[in-house]
N, C-alpha and C positions, 0 to 999 in steps of 0.2 A: 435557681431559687432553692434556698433550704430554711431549715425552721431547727434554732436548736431548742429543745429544753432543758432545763437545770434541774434536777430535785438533790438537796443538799441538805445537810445535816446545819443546826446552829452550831457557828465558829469554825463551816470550813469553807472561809472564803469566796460562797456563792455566790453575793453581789459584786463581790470586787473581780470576780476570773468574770462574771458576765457584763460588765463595766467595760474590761480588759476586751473581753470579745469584741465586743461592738466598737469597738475603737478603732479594731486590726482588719474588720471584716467590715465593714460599714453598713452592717446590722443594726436593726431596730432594738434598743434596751427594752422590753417591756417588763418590769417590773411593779413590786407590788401597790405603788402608788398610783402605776398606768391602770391597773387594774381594778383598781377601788374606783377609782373615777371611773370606770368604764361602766361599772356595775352600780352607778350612783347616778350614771346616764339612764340606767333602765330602770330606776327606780329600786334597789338595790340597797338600802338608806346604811347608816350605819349599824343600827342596833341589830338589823337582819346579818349584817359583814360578822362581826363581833360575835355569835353565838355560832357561826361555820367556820369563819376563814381559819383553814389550817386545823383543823379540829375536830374530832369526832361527836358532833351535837349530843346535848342531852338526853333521855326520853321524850318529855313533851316536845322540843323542839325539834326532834326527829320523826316525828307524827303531826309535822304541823305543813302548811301549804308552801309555808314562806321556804320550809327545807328547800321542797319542789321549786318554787320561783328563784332561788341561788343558784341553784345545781343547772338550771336551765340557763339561766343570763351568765355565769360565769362558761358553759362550753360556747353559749353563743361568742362572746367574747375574748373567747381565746380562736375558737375557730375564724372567728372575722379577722384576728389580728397572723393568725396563717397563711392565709388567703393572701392576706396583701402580702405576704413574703419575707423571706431574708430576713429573718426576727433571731431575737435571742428572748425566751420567755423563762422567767426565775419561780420556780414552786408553783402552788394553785393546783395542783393537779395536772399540768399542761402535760408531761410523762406520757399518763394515765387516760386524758382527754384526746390525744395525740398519736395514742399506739397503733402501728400499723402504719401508718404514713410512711410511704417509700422515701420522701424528701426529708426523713426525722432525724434528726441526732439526738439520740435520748441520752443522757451525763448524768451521772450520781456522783455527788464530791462528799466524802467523809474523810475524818481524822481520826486523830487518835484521842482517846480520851485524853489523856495528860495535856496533848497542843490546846485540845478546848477548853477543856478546864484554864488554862493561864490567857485564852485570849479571853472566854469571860469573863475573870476575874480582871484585866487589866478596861475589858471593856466598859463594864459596871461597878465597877472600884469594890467589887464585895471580896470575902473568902472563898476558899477555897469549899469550903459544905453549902455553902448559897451557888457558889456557880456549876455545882454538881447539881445541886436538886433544880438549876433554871435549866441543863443541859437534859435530863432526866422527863422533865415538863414539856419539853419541846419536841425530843422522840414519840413520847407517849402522844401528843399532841398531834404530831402529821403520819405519824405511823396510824393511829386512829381515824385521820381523814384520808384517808388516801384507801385502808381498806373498808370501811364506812360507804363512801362515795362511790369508790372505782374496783372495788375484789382484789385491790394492790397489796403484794406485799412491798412497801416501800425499802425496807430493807435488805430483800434479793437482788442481789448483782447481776440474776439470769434477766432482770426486769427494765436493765439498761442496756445501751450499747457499749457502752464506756463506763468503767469505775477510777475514778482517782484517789488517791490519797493526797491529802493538801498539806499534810503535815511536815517537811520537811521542802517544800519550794514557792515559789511567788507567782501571785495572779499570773505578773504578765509568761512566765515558763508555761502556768498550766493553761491557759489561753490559744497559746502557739500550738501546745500537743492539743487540744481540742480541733484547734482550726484544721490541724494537717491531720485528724482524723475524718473531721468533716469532707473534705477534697481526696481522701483516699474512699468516701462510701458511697456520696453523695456526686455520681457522674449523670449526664444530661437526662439518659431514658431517666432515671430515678427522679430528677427534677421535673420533668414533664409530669410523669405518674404521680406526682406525689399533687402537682396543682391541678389535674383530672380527680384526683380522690376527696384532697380538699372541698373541691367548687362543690364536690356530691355531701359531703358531710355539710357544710354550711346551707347548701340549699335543702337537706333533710329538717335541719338545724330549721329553718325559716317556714317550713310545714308546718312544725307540731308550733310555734310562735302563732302562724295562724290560724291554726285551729283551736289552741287552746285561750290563748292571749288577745286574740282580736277578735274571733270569733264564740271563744268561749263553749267550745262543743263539750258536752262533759264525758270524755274518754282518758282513763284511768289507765296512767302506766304507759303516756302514749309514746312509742318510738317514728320515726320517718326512715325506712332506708332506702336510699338514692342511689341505683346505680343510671347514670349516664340523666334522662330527662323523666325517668319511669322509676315512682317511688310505690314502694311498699308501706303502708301502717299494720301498727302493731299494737295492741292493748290490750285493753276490756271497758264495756260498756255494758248499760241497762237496757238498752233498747236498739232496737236496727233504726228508728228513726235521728239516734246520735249519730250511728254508724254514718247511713249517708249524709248527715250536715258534716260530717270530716273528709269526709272524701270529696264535696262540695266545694269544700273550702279549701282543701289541698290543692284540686284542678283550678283553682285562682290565683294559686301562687304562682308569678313571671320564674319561667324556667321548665316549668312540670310541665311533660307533653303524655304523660300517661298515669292512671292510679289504680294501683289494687289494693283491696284494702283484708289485710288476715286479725281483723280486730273482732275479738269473740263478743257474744250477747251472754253475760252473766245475772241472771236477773239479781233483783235487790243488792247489787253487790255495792258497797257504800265504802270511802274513808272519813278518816276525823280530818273533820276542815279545817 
């Protein structure tokens, strides 16, 4: 089992080398349509999608709950689609959401300016100064969500496993070199650990869901970290009485056999809702 992710620049044939993937590998495509529906499952609407996806939020919307409710259902949702395995997942932060995963193949595909500039212009029938400032738009645009969301620099090469340049070959070549990168990194121990580390990040993942989403504890900031069945929280709270309704609710969650909880009591400590 492995999991690759893609973060790509506009017009260097992202969708089509993870099309190409999943084709050769009989991986799961998840891209950004899977995605939106995923997060439209968990109430996710559009107009929340539209002011994050890919993007570094405004002020108010960056000081707003709904930030919190994206950033939660989108890892939950990519971590869920981990889990089931053998994925190819295209942008969203997956990289980012995913680092450290011994089963990862993390890919950055970039071009050259000139290849993009003429595939957007051929893509959107515009010129050559309009496909530069939509090329321009869309750096500044996931460059901004990525270290926004995740402390990414989306642009370092040290941030991937693999850099391509797509300008000069076709999906299906850069496909091929992807997959025979994945089968030279990605051998059994690795695939094992990698669905030991997963099940712990999704079942962390499914704590702070019920603590905060079903149960509604009000702890600010809250993290889950899951090694094996013994989960750690991490926050800040108003009161020891939030404290233990999260740790309450944590030991309910099917899977958790232990809870500590290193979530501080900050009095008055308040955000804008």
């Amino acid at each position: 089992m492995a999991v690759i992710a893609i973060a790509r620049e506009l017009a260097s044939l992202g969708e089509e080398v993870a099309q190409e993937l999943a084709q050769i590998t009989g991986y799961r495509h998840i891209d950004r349509e899977h995605l939106e529906k995923r997060l439209g499952d968990f109430g996710i609407g559009p107009e929340k999608r539209q002011k994050y996806d890919e993007k570094k939020p405004g002020l108010w919307a960056s000081l707003s709950q709904a930030r919190d409710d994206y950033l939660h259902y989108l890892k939950t949702a990519v971590f869920e689609e981990a889990a089931a395995g053998n994925c190819v997942i295209v942008g969203r932060g997956s990289t980012a959401i995913l680092r450290g995963l011994p089963n990862l193949v993390s890919v950055r595909l970039v071009s050259s300016i000139a290849t993009r500039i003429e595939r957007i212009k051929t893509f959107y029938s515009c010129d050559e100064k309009r496909a530069l400032q939509i090329i321009e738009q869309s750096d500044h645009d996931r460059a901004g969500f990525n270290k926004y969301f995740f402390s990414l620099d989306w642009r370092d090469p040290r941030e991937y496993g693999i850099v391509l340049n797509t300008s000069e070959s076709t999906p299906e070549a850069l496909a091929q070199t992807v997959n025979q990168y994945r089968m030279l990194c990605v051998n059994e121990d690795r695939e094992s650990a990698g669905g030991i580390r997963i099940a712990e990040l999704l079942l962390g993942q499914n704590v702070v869901t019920e603590i905060l989403y079903e149960k509604r504890v009000p702890v600010h900031f809250l993290e889950a970290d899951a090694r094996g069945g013994r989960i750690t929280l991490h926050g800040v709270s108003n009161t020891q009485a939030a404290i233990d309704a999260a740790v309450a609710a944590a030991r309910g969650v099917k899977g958790v056999s232990e809870v500590e909880s290193a979530i501080q009591v900050v009095q008055e400590f308040a955000v804008m809702p």
